[in-house]
Phi, psi and omega in degrees: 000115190288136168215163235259121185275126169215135196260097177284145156075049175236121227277169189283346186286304212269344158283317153293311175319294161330346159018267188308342157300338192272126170299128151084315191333135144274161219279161158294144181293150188255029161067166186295001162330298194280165208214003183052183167320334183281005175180186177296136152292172167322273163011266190277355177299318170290311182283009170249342180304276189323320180279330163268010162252356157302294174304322190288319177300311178291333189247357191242300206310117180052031176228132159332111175285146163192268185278327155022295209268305181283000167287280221276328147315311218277294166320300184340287226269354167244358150263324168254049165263010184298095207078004174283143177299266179264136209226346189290307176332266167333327185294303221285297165290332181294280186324314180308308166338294185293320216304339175303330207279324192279326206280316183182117170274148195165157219305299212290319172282356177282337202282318173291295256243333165283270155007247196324326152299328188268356196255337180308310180303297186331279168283020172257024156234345169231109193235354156294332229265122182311166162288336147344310202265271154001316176278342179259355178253338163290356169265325155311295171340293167288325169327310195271341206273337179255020168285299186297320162304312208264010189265337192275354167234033157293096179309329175318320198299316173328312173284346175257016187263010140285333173296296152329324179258335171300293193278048183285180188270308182297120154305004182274290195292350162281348204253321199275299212296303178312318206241027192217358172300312201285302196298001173277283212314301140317322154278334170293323166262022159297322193286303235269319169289322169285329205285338149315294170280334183296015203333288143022276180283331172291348168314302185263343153255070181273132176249105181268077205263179227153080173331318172282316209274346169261338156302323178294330193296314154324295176305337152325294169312297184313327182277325178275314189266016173272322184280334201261351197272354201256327173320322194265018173282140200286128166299142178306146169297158182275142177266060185346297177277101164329120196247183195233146185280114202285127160269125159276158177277162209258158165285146185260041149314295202228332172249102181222194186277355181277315197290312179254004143279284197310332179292331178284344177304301176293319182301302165268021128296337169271291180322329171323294185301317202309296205282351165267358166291308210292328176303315218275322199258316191313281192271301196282002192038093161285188163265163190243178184271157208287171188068333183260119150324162148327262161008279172321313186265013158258323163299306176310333187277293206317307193275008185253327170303312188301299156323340182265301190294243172358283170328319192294307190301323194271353181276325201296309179277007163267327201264356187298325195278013179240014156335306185242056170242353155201156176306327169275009168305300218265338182278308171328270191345306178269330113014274197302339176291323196265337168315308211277316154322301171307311176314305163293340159303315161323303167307302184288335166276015184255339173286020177251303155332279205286336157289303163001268168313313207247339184074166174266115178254165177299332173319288174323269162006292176302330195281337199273353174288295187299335171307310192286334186282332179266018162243009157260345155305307200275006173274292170010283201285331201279320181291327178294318188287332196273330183223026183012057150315152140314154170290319187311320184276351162317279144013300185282331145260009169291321204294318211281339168295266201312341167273333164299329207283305165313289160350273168336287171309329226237001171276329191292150165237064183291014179277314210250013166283286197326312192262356166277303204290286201320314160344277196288012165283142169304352142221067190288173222248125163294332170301291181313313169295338200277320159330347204251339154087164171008310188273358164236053183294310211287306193289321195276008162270331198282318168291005172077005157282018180215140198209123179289134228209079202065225187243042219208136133237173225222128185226048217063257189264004157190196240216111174249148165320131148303111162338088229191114162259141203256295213215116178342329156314307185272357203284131180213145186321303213288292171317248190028291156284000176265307175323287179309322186280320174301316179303325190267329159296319168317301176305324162271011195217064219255000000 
């Protein structure tokens, strides 16, 4: 019976260390520290805390954000590329990610930009794992994070960080903290006491501490390692079996193949009349009904036609599966799809009308980009009935249209569409421009209604900030580039 060498009085740090003296022994377990490959050690999980709540105090604290946050997304994604194998992959979509955040910042690119760290993380620890498998542990992933926040201001956890630091895995960093805790710890309040009695020394050590201005800085601190901490936790595992995308089903009560000849029937016998009315007023100038304008009636028409168009998409993905239960299903079917297009083409010449008249807003603007995503969806869905696609492949690329679509848009400087189209009305609603801020500083100087004045221009009754990077920190192409277009307008215009 092999049996165990005990050493009296040999500390317990230098008998794990030793291991390696016993044939054959395998190493010791390193305790709940370790996280394998799938996340930061203990350790080193602190000293990445500690370095990015460093960082965060230098890039944030009394500074504007702007690449700021992806800089510090970037630290995120390189302490937790720590043991990760292949890492290019993973750069590559987090750089794809960030470029909305660089360009600008604001929700929709902070949102890409979380979203691209976390599918980033994800697949430098699973770089085998299909994309299927991968899109469901990066939506766990992100999923859990405000779970993981709020459990991290769980007070117990507090009572529980000495235990937690007795069993770290290294004996080195238990040996820094014991035997270096006390003699700091002590002297700061040493110091802090002679610099009392001491004029002298308080003289050469001036601290101008400001009590309030450390509270917030602390809670500051606190907040950045609170944010940073769930990032560096070993990522959840890949779900390897891929599972197939479920529809749910309709009562086949009132939706059957009887149900859905006759609804496609009646249904594009009514798109039928809309678009030929809508031909009739539009295009042949028809007559309007008495009292409505044009206007009106391109406004009245528009968001409700759109909406009709959507319903239109989802009854097309409810009747796909009664296709081949009569002959006349499937030509209705595609009909009612090319119809329902022609509806979104209606809708947007009738909000085209109505920009006209009223000018252009962000309201509008978004509406007429869903207009165009919902008549490249009803293309979608006409090729899917047309090559009898599954619905799942429809879904994925409708999904994969509307997050480009997103993308795209997050890219976009629509403050500075919107105040290029508005400008040029014989009366434009100053207000509203002046509402639209900064980044549509460049049209409304270049049209001479607005005139720069320090660091402000002055637009009638009020006033937008000049368009100004103060600091690298704050720095994004799209100011920048607002920047650059007032400075050049100053110059042809001085």
């Amino acid at each position: 019976m092999d049996r165990q060498l005990s050493i009296p009085g040999l500390p317990h740090a230098l008998a794990r260390d030793g291991w390696w003296l016993d044939e054959g022994a395998a190493p010791p377990a390193q305790g709940d520290g370790g996280s394998g490959p799938a996340g930061v050690r203990f350790p080193r999980r602190v000293a990445a805390v500690l370095t990015l709540v460093a960082l965060a105090d230098f890039l944030f604290w009394g500074r504007a954000p702007g690449l700021s946050v992806v800089i510090f997304a970037a630290a995120i994604l390189a302490w937790g590329l720590q043991g990760a194998g292949a890492w290019w992959r993973p750069v590559g979509l987090f750089l794809v990610a960030a470029l909305p955040a660089v360009d600008h910042l604001q929700p929709l690119s902070l949102a890409f930009l979380l979203v691209g760290l976390g599918g980033a993380l994800t697949w430098a620890h699973h770089p085998a794992a299909p994309i299927a498998a991968l899109s469901s542990a990066t939506g766990a992933f992100l999923g859990r994070l405000p779970v993981a926040w709020l459990a991290q201001l769980d007070p117990r956890r507090l009572f529980a960080l000495p235990a937690v630091l007795a069993e770290a895995p290294v004996p080195l960093a238990r040996k820094v903290l014991r035997d270096w805790a006390l003699p700091l710890g002590g002297a700061l309040v040493l110091v802090a006491l002679l610099m009392q009695a001491n004029p002298v020394l308080a003289q050469l050590v001036q601290i101008d501490l400001d009590l309030w201005q450390m509270a917030r800085r602390l809670v500051f601190w606190g907040g950045i390692a609170v944010l940073v901490g769930p990032f560096l936790a070993p990522v959840p595992p890949c779900d390897r079996a891929t599972r197939g995308l479920v529809i749910p089903s309709i009562a086949p009560g009132w939706l059957n193949p009887g149900s859905v000849l006759r609804g496609l029937a009646v249904f594009n016998l009514l798109i039928a009349v809309q678009s030929l009315t809508d031909v009739s007023i539009l295009l042949g100038g028809a007559d309007l009904p008495e009292g409505m304008t044009l206007a009106e009636y391109a406004h009245r028409g528009a968001y409700p036609l759109l909406a009709a168009a959507v319903l239109a998409g989802a009854f097309a993905l409810a009747a796909r599966p009664f296709l081949g239960e009569h002959r006349l299903i499937r030509p209705l079917l595609l009909l009612w799809l090319m119809q329902n297009m022609v509806l979104c083409g209606a809708a947007a010449l009738r909000l085209d009308l109505y920009i006209e008249t009223f000018g252009l807003t962000y309201l509008r603007l978004h509406a007429l980009i869903w207009m165009a995503l919902v008549a490249a969806g009803l293309g979608l869905a006409l090729w899917q009935v047309l090559r009898a696609r599954s619905n799942r492949w429809l879904l994925v690329r409708g999904g994969v249209l509307g997050l480009a679509t997103l993308y795209l848009c997050a890219m976009v400087n629509f403050a500075q569409v919107i105040a290029a189209q508005n400008v040029t009305r014989a009366e434009p609603d100053l207000r509203y421009l002046c509402g639209l801020g900064p980044m549509a500083a460049g049209p409304i100087v270049e049209s001479g209604l607005g005139r720069v004045i320090g660091r402000s221009v002055h637009l009638g009754p009020c006033r937008i900030t000049r368009p100004e990077v103060e600091d690298w920190r704050g720095w994004g192409f799209r100011s920048w580039r607002a920047s650059r277009y007032v400075q050049g307008v100053m110059v042809e215009r001085p």
